[in-house]
N, C-alpha and C positions, 0 to 999 in steps of 0.2 A: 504494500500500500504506500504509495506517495505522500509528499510532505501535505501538499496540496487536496489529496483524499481525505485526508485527518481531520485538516482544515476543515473542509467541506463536512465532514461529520457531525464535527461538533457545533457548525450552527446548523445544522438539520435537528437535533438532539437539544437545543437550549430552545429554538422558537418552529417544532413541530406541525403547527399547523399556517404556516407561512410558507405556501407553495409559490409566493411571487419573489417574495424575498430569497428563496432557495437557489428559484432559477437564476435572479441577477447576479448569487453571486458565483452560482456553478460560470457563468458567462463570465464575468470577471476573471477566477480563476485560472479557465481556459484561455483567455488571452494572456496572463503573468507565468505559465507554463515555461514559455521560452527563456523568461529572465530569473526567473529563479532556478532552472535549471543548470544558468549560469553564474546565478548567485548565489547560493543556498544561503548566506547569511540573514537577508531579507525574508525568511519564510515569520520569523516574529513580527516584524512590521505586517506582512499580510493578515496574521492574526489580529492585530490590535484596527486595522483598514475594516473587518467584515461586521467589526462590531459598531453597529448604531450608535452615533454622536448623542442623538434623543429621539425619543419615543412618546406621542403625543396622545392619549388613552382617551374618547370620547364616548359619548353614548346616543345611541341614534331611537329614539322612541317611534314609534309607528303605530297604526291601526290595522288588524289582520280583518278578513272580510265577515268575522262571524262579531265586530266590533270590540272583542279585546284588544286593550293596550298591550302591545309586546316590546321589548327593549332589547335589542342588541350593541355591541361594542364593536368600536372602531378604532381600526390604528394607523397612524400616518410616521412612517420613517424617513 
């Protein structure tokens, strides 16, 4: 398993139900393949890079058709 695998693991493993998030940063990763290949010193910076600067936690209230109030949560990275 690659350095970059790992990587990739453990943000699948810290925010699991973040399939967009996953993907940007499998897509990220795969373009830094080349340079950490050649750098392997850099694979801690890329760790510290996938992790969210902030995380903004909302609640989005609605009405479902049988007229209860239902509440879901929202996040914007």
């Amino acid at each position: 398993m690659s350095v970059l695998d790992t990587i990739y693991d453990k943000v699948v493993a810290r925010d699991p139900e973040q399939p967009e998030f996953h993907q940007a940063v499998k897509e990220v990763l795969e373009s830094l393949e080349p340079v950490l290949a050649a750098n392997p010193e850099y694979a801690s910076v890329v760790e510290r890079v996938v992790e969210p600067d902030r995380l903004i936690h909302f609640r989005v209230p609605w009405v479902d058709d049988s007229g209860e109030v239902q509440v879901n949560r929202g996040f914007r990275i």
